[in-house]
C-alpha positions in Angstrom: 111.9 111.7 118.0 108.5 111.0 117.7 108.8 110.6 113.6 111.2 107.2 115.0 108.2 106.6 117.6 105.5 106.0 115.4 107.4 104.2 113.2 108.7 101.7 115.6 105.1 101.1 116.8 104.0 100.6 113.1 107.5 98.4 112.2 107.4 94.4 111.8 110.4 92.4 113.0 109.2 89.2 110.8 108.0 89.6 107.5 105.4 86.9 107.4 107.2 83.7 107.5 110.0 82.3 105.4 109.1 79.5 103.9 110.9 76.4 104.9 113.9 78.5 106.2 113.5 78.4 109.8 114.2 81.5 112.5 117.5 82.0 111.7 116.9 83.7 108.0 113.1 85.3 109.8 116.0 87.0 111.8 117.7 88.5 109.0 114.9 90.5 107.9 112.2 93.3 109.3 110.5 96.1 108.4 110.5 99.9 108.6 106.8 101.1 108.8 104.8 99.1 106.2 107.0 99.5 103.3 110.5 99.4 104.0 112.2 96.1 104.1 115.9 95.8 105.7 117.9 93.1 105.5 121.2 93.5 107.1 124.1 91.6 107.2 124.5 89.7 110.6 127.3 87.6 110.3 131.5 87.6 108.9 132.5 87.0 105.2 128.9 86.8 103.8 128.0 87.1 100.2 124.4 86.4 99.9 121.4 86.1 102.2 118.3 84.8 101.3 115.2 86.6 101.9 111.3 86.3 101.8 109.1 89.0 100.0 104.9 88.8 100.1 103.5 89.1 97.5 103.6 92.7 96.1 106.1 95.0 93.6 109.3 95.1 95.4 111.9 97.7 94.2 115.5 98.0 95.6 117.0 101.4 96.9 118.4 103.4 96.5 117.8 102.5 92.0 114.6 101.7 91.8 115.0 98.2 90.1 112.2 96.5 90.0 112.9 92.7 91.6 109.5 91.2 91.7 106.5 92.0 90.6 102.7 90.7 92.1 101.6 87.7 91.4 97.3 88.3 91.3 97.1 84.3 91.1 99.0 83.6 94.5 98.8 84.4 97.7 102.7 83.7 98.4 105.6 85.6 98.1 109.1 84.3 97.2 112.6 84.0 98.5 115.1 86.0 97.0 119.0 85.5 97.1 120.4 88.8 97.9 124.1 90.4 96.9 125.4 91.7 99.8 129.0 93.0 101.2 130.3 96.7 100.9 132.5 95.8 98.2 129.1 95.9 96.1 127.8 98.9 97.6 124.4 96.6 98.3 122.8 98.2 101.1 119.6 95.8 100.9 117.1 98.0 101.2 113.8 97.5 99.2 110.5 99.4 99.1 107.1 97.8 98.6 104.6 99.0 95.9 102.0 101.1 97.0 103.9 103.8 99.2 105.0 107.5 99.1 108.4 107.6 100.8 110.0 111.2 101.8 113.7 111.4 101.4 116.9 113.5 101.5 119.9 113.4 100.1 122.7 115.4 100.4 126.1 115.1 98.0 128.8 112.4 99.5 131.6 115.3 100.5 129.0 116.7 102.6 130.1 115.3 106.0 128.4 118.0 108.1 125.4 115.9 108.5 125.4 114.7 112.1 122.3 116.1 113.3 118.2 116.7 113.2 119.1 120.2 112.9 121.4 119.3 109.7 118.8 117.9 108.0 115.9 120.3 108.7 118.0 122.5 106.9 117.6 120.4 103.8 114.7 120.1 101.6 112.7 117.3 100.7 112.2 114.5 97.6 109.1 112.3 97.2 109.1 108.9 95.6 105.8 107.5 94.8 105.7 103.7 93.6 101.9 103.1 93.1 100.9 99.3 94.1 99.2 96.8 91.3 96.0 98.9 91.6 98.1 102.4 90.6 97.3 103.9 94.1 100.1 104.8 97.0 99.5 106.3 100.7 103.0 108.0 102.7 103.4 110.0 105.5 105.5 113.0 106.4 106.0 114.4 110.1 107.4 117.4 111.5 107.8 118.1 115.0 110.4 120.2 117.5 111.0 117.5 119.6 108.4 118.6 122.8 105.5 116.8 124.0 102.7 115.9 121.8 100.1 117.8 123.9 101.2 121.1 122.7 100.9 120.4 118.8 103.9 121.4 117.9 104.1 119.2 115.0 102.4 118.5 111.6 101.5 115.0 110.7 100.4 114.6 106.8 98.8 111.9 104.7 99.8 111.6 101.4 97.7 109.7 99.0 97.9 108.6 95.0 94.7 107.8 93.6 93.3 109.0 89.5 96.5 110.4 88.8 96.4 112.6 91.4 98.6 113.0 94.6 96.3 114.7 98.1 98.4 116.2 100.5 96.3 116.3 103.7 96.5 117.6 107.3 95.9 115.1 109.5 97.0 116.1 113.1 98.5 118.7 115.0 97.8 122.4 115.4 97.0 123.9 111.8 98.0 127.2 113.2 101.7 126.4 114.4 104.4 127.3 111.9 106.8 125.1 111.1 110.2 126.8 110.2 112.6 123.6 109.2 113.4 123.8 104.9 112.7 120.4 105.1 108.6 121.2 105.2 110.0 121.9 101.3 109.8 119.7 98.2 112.6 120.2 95.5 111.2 116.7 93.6 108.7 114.3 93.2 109.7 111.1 91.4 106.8 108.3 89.9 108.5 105.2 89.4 106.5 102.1 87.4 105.0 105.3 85.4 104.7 103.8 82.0 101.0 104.9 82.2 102.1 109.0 82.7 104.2 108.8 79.3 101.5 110.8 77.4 101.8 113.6 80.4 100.5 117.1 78.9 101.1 119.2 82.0 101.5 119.1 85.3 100.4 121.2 88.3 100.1 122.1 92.0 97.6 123.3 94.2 98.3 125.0 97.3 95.6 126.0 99.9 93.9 129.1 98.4 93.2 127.2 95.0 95.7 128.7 92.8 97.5 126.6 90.4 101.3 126.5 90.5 102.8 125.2 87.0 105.1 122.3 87.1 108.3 121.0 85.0 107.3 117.5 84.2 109.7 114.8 82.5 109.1 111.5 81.6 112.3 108.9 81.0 111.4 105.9 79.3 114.0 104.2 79.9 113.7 103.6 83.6 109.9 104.4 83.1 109.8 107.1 85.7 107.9 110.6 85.6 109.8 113.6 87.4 108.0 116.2 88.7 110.0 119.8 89.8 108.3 123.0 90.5 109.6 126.1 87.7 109.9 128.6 90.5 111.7 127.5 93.8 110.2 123.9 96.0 106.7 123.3 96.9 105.9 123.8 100.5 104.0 120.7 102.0 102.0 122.9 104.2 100.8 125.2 101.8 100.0 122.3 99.4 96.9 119.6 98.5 97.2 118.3 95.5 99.6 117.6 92.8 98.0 116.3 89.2 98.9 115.5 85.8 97.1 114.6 83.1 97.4 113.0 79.7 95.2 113.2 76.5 93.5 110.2 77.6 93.0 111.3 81.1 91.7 114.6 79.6 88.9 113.0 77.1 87.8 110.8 80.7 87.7 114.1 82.9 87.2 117.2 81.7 87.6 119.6 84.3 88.4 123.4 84.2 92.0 122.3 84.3 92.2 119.3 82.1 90.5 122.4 79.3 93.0 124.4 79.6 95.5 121.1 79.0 93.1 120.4 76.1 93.6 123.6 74.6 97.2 123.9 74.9 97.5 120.7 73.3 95.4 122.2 70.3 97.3 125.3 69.9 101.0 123.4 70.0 99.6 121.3 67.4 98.0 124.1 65.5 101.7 125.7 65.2 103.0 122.1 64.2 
């Protein structure tokens, strides 16, 4: 409930203006939180809409396709003509650049899912789309549905910045125990990752310091970097950070961990 709350009071009906367009097409358009743009279908037999984006990356969801890209020279966005009708399976949905969005997904014969309960019995996936400046900020929050004055609920900021992703603690009663699977992580996907092709290794770190080794793939064709953890999911409240690093990252920062990247490099190409 209160995961809906706070995103109501954070949600924009209009997305700025549309340009020349008038209310009707402002209508046809708002926002979920700060990043997630809707555009429904409001009327019979309709095949396009058009739509205005601000400036910034836009992606469409649930692919990923990029369908505009930031413009540093302007201040204005654009309006885009949008497929829509079920017959294209074109839920028009797009994400903006610069966010960490939690989902779940569960496969389509499942039709069990008609609950909260349902779904805090599955885990969690991550999408990071860093912004024109490579840095992304998301939230995740857990509750059990009681009043806010007991804490019963976890409220975490999650934050891209140097190649690195901070999972942080931000309200809520570090001592209470949340039990729902979805508190787990099964994947974290970094679209627009062109600069992450080079990745040597990746890691986790949960709260007593100890690195937890990741599987790390990069697919150039949609330029996207998938993170998975080799044993189990990650639990988001025994993590705070998640990092990989590439030879050029590892010559700029040499840290403990970035050495013992270095060094694995060395001896792979020592066998080579």
């Amino acid at each position: 409930f209160f995961v809906f709350f706070f995103q109501a009071e954070d949600g924009i009906r209009d997305v700025e203006r549309s340009r020349g367009l008038g209310d009707v097409y402002k209508r046809q358009t708002f926002m979920f939180g700060n990043a997630i743009k809707v555009t429904p279908v409001l009327e019979d037999h309709t095949s396009t809409l058009i739509s205005y984006f601000p400036n910034s990356d836009w992606y469409e969801f649930p692919s990923l396709k990029k369908v505009m890209s930031y413009n540093p020279n302007s201040k204005e966005g654009k309006n885009l003509t949008l497929v829509c009708g079920l017959e294209n399976e074109n839920i028009n949905v797009h994400l903006k650049g610069g966010v960490i969005l939690p989902y779940q997904s569960a496969p389509l014969a499942d039709t069990s899912i008609t609950a909260i309960t349902k779904l805090k019995s599955l885990p969690i996936s991550l999408i990071v789309i860093p912004d024109h400046d490579e840095k992304a900020n998301g939230k995740v929050f857990y509750d059990e549905e009681q009043s806010l004055e007991k804490l019963t609920y976890h409220d975490y900021s999650l934050t891209l910045a140097n190649s690195e992703i901070i999972v942080k603690l931000m309200g809520g009663n570090p001592q209470y125990k949340y039990m729902g699977l979805d508190r787990k992580i099964s994947q974290i996907t970094v679209i627009n990752a062109k600069k992450y092709k080079d990745t040597l290794c990746a890691k986790a770190f949960n709260l007593r310091g100890q690195a937890i080794e990741l599987n790390f793939k990069y697919e150039a064709a949609d330029e996207k970097l998938v993170l998975t953890a080799k044993s189990g999911n990650l639990d988001i409240e025994d993590l705070t950070k998640v990092i990989s690093v590439s030879y050029t990252h590892l010559r700029a920062h040499e840290t403990s961990l970035h050495l013992v990247c270095r060094l694995l490099l060395e001896k792979k190409k020592q066998k080579t």
